[in-house]
C-alpha positions in Angstrom: -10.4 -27.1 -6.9 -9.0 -25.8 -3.8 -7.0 -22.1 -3.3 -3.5 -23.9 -3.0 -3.8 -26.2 -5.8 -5.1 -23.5 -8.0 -2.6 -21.4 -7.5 0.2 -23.6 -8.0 -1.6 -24.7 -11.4 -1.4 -21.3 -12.2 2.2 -20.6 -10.9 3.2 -23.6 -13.6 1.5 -21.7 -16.1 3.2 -18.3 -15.8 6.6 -20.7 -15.6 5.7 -21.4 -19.3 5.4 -18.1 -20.4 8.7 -16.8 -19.3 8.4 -15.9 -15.7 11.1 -17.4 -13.6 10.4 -18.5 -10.5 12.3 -20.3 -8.3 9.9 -22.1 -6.5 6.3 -22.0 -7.1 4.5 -19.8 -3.8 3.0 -21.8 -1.3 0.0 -21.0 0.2 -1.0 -21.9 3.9 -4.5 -23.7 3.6 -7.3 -22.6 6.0 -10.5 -24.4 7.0 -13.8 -23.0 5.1 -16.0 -20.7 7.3 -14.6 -20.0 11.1 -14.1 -17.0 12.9 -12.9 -14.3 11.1 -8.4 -14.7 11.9 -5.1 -12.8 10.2 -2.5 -14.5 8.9 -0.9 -14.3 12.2 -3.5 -15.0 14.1 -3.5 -18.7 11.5 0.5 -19.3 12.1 0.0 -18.6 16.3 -3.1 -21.3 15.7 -0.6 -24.2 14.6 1.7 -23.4 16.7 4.3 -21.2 14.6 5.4 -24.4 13.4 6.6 -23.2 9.8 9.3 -20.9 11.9 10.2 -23.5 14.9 13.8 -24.1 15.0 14.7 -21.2 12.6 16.3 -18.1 13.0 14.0 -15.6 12.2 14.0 -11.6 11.2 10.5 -10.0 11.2 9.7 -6.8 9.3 6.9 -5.1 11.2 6.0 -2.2 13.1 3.5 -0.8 15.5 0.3 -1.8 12.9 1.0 -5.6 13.3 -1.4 -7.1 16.0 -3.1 -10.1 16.1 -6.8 -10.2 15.8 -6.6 -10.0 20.3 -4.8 -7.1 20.5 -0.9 -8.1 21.0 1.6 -7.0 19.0 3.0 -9.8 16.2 6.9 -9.3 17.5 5.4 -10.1 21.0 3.3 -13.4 20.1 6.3 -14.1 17.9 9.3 -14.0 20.5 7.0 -15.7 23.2 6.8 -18.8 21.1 9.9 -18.5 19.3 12.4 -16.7 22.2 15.7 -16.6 20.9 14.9 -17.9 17.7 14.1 -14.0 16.9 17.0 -12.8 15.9 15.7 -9.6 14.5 13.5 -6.7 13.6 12.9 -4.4 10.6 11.5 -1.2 10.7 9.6 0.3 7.3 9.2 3.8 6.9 7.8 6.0 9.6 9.5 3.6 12.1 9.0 0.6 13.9 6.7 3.0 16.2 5.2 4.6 13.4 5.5 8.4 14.9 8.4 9.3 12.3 6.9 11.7 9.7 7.0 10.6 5.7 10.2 11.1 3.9 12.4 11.3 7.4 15.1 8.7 7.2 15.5 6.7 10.6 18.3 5.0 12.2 18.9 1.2 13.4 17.9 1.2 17.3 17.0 -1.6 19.8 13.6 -2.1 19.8 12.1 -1.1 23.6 9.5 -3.5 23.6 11.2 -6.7 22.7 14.7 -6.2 23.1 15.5 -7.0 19.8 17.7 -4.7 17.2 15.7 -3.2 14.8 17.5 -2.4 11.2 16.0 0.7 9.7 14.5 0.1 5.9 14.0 3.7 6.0 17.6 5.4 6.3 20.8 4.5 4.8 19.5 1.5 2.8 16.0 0.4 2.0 16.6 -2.6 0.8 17.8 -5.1 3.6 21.9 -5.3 3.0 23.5 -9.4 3.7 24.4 -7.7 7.1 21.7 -7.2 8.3 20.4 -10.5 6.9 23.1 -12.3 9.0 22.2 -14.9 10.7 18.7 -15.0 9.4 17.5 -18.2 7.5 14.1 -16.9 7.6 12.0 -13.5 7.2 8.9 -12.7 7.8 6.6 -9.6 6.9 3.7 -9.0 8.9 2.9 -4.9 8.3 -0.8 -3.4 7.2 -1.4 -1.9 4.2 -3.4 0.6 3.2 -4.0 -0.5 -0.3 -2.5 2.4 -2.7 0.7 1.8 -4.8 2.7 5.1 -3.7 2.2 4.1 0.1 5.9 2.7 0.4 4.7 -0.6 2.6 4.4 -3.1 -0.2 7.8 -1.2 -1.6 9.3 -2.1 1.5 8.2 -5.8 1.2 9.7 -6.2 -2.8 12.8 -5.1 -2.2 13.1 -7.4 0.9 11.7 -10.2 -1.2 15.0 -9.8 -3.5 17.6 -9.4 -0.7 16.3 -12.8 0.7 16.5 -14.2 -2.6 19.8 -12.9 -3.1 21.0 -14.6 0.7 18.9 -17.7 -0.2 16.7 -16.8 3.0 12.8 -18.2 2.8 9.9 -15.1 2.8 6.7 -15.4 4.4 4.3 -13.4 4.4 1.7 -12.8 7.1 -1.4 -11.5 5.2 -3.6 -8.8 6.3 -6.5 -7.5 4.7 -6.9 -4.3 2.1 -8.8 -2.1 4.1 -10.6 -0.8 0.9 -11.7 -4.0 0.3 -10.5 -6.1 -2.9 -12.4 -4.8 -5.6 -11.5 -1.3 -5.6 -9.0 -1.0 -9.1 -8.4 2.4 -10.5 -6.0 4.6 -11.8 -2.9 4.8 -14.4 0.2 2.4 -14.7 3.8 2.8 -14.0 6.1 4.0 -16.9 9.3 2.3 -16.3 11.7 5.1 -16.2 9.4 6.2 -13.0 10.0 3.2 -11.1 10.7 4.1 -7.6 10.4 3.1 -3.8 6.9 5.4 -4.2 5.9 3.4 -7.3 8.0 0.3 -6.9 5.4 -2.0 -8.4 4.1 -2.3 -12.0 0.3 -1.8 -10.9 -2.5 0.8 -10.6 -2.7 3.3 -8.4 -5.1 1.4 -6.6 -5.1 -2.5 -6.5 -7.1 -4.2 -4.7 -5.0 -6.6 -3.4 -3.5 -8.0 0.0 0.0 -7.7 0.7 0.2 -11.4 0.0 -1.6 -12.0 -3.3 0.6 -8.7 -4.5 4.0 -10.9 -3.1 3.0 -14.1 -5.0 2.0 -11.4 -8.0 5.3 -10.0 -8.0 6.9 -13.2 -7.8 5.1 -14.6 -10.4 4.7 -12.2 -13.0 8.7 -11.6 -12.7 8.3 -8.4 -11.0 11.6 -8.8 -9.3 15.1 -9.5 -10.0 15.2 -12.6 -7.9 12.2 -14.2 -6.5 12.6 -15.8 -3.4 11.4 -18.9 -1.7 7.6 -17.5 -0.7 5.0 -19.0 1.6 1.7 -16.9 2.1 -0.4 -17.7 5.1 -3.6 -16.8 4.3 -6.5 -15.5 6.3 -9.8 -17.0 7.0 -12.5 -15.6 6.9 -11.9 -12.2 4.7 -13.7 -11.2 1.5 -13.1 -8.8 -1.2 -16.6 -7.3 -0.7 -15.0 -6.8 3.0 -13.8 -3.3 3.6 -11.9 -2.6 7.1 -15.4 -1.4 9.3 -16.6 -5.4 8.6 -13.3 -6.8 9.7 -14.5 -5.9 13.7 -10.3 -4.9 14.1 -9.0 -2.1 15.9 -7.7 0.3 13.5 -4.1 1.5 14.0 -2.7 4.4 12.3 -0.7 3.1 9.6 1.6 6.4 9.6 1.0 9.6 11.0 -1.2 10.8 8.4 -3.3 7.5 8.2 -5.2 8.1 11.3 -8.8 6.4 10.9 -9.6 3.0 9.6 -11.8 5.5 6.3 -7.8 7.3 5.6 -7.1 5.1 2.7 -9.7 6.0 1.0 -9.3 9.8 1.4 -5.3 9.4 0.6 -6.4 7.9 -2.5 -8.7 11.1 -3.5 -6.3 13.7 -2.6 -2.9 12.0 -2.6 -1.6 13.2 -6.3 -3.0 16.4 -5.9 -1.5 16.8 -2.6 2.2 16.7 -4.5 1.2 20.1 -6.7 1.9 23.8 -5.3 -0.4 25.9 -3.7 -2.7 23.5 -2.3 -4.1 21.9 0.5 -5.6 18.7 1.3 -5.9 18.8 5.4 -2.9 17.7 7.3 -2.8 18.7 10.2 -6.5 18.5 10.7 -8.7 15.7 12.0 -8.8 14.5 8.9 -5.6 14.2 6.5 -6.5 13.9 3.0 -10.1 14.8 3.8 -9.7 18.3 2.2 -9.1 19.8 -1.3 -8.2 23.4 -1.6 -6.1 25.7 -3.1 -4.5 29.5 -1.8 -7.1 32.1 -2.3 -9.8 30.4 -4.0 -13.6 31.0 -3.9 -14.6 28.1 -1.8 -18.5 28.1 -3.5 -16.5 27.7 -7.0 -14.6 24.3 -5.9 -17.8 23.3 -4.3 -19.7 23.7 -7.6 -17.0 22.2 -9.7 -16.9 19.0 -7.4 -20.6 18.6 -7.2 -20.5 18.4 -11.1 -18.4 15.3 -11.1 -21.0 13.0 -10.1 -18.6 10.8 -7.6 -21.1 8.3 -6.2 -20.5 8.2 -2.5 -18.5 11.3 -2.0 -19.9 14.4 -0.7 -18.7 17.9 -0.2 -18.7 21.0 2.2 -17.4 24.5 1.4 -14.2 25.3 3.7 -11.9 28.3 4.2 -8.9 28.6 6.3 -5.1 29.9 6.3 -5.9 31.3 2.9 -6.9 28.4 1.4 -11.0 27.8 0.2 -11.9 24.1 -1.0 -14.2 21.8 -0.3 -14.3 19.1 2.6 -14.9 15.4 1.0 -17.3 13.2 3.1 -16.3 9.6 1.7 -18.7 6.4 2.2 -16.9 3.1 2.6 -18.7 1.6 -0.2 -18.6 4.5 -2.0 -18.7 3.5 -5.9 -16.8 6.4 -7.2 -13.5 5.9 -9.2 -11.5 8.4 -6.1 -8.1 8.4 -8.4 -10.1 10.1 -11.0 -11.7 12.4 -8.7 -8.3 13.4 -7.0 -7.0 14.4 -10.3 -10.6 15.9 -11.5 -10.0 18.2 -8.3 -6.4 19.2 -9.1 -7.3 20.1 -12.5 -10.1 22.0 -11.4 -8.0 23.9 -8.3 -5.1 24.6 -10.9 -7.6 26.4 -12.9 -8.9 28.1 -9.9 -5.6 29.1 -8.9 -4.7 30.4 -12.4 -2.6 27.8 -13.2 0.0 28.5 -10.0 -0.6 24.8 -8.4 0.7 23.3 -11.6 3.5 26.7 -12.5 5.1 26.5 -9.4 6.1 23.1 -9.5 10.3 22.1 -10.4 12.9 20.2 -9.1 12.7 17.4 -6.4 8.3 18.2 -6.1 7.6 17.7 -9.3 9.7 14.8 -10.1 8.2 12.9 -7.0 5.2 14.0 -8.5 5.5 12.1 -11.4 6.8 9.5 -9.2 3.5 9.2 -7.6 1.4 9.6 -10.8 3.7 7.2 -12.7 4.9 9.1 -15.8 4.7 13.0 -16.6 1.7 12.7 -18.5 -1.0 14.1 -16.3 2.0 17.2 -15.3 1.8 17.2 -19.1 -2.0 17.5 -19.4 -2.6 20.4 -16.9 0.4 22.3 -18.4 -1.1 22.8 -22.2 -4.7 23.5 -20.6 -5.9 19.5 -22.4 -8.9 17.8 -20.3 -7.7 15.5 -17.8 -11.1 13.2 -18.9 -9.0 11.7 -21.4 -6.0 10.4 -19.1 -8.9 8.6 -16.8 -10.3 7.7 -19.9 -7.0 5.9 -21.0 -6.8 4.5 -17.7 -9.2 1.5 -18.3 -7.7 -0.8 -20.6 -5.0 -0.8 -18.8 -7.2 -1.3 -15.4 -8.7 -4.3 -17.5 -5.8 -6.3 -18.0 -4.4 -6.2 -14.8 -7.7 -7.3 -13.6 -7.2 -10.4 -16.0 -3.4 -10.4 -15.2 -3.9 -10.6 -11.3 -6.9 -13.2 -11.5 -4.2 -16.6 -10.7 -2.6 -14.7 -7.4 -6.4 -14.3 -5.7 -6.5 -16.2 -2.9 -9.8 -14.9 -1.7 -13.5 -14.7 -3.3 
């Protein structure tokens, strides 16, 4: 049974079961084996033909190339020239220099001409507007394959607003750098829904930004689907991590530098939000470190080594006042890395005597339990309970998303 026809078997199903939809997903259907091409790199191939003689808006920003190095909104307005209408800009900027959290105005893009409305200021979800004039938008930005990384947030809220102007979605699909196996950590409580948690699913997914649109679509996700076509890529895997890919890497954000900065922002990025810490920005490698102020560096180093995180090494650091450890993380690396980034905080907080967890209030810690997805593990650390049995708790609910997420796959 082919992809396509699978999935819109599937898509019938969830129908049944109470999931509106107002269209069933289309997926683009690519030719077995071939050179390895991105969803853009497939739509340029036929000629852009499921955008000629439509007005077009294009979320995107400096990550979107295709597979010969030009930038999507380039390849896009050669073909299509006035039939671009517009650009919008996630967070960090259509140039992707703005540091996280810094809201961004509207400006006129520099490269194409084009305006660019800013998802990442006033409104992050596009307003009817800026969707005037647009009969068709498009998303083509990379993703680095962790739920609080506010890319795929960006894409779900812009799935509704087209939806809500009648406006078809496409979706360009890139791969998940981790690869498509990689599935760990805890679920979203619903009270701590947000743009850093916008989706119901685990911390890490192991899904493209495609399969998680026609996922969100399907599984009723969002308060209006809209009319969704996927163009798949050829040639990717879900063994595949970004190194077999043979793409230039390009910084997803600031603090994203290297192709390996996924990974590391999933083994430090929770522990990151608590006080009194340090995980390496500003270094060569963001994310790569886990320390705390003042501690014994040899002690972290000890506790780290007795977690048994296949793939992950560590080094002894000291610097600014902080000690910790360095993480060294292989690509293939087998460890669960959600459960080792909040193994690490609980072992720093104890390190610090209790200060990376006691200083925490206001705005930090509620982002933190954004980020986490309820206050449990906050909860945890505070009355001194093992953390083991959160990651414990973690995998039933790991298993049925696996199960739940099995009709959006669109690759083996």
């Amino acid at each position: 049974m082919s992809t396509r026809r699978s999935f819109l078997l599937s898509s019938s199903a969830a129908a049944l079961t109470g999931c509106q939809i107002s269209q069933p997903p289309q997926v683009t259907p690519t030719a077995p084996g071939g050179p390895f091409m991105l969803g853009i790199d497939m739509l340029a191939a036929r000629g852009f033909d499921l955008l000629r003689g439509r007005r077009v808006g294009l979320i995107t920003n400096h990550t979107a190339y295709t597979s010969r190095g030009e930038m999507t909104r380039v390849a896009m307005q050669r073909a299509l020239g006035t039939g671009l209408v517009a650009l919008y800009g996630p967070e960090h900027g259509i140039y992707g220099h703005v540091p996280a959290g810094k809201h961004i105005a509207t400006q006129r893009d520099h490269v194409t001409g084009v305006i660019v409305h800013s998802l990442y200021g006033p409104t992050r979800k596009p307003t009817p507007q800026q969707l005037a004039g647009i009969d068709t938008l498009v998303f083509d930005v990379q993703d680095i394959g962790c739920r609080s990384y506010t890319y795929i947030s960006t894409m779900a809220v812009a799935m509704e607003a087209a939806a809500e102007q009648g406006i078809s979605f496409i979706v360009l699909d890139r791969p998940n750098p981790m690869g498509g196996w990689r599935v760990e950590g805890p679920p979203v409580e619903a009270r701590w829904k947000s743009f850093v948690s916008q989706l119901p699913i685990p911390y890490v997914h192991g899904m493209t930004v495609g399969e998680l649109a026609m996922m969100a679509a399907g599984r009723g996700w969002l308060a209006r689907p809209p009319r969704l076509t996927v163009v798949r890529m050829q040639g990717w895997s879900r063994g595949m991590t970004w190194g077999h890919t043979g793409l230039r890497w390009h910084a997803t954000s600031p603090n994203i530098p290297h192709a390996t900065s996924p990974l590391y922002y999933v083994a430090t990025g929770i522990l990151g939000g608590a006080a009194a810490v340090d995980v390496g920005i500003g270094t060569e490698n963001p994310f790569g470190y886990a320390g705390g102020s003042g501690v014994n560096p040899q002690a972290m180093l000890a506790a780290c080594r007795g977690f048994g995180m296949s793939g992950v090494s560590f080094s002894p650091y000291s610097r600014n006042g902080f000690g910790g450890v360095r993480l060294s993380i292989h690509p293939q690396a087998q460890a669960n890395l959600t459960a080792l980034d909040v193994l690490m905080l609980e072992a720093l907080n104890r390190l610090t005597g209790g200060r990376a967890i006691a200083r925490m209030g206001g705005d930090k810690l509620n982002l933190f339990h954004k980020v986490y997805g309820s206050e449990a593990l906050y909860q945890t650390l505070s009355r001194g309970a093992p953390v083991s049995r959160l990651i414990s708790g973690w995998q039933g609910y790991v298993q049925s998303f696996l199960s739940a997420r099995q009709p959006y796959l669109m690759y083996a």
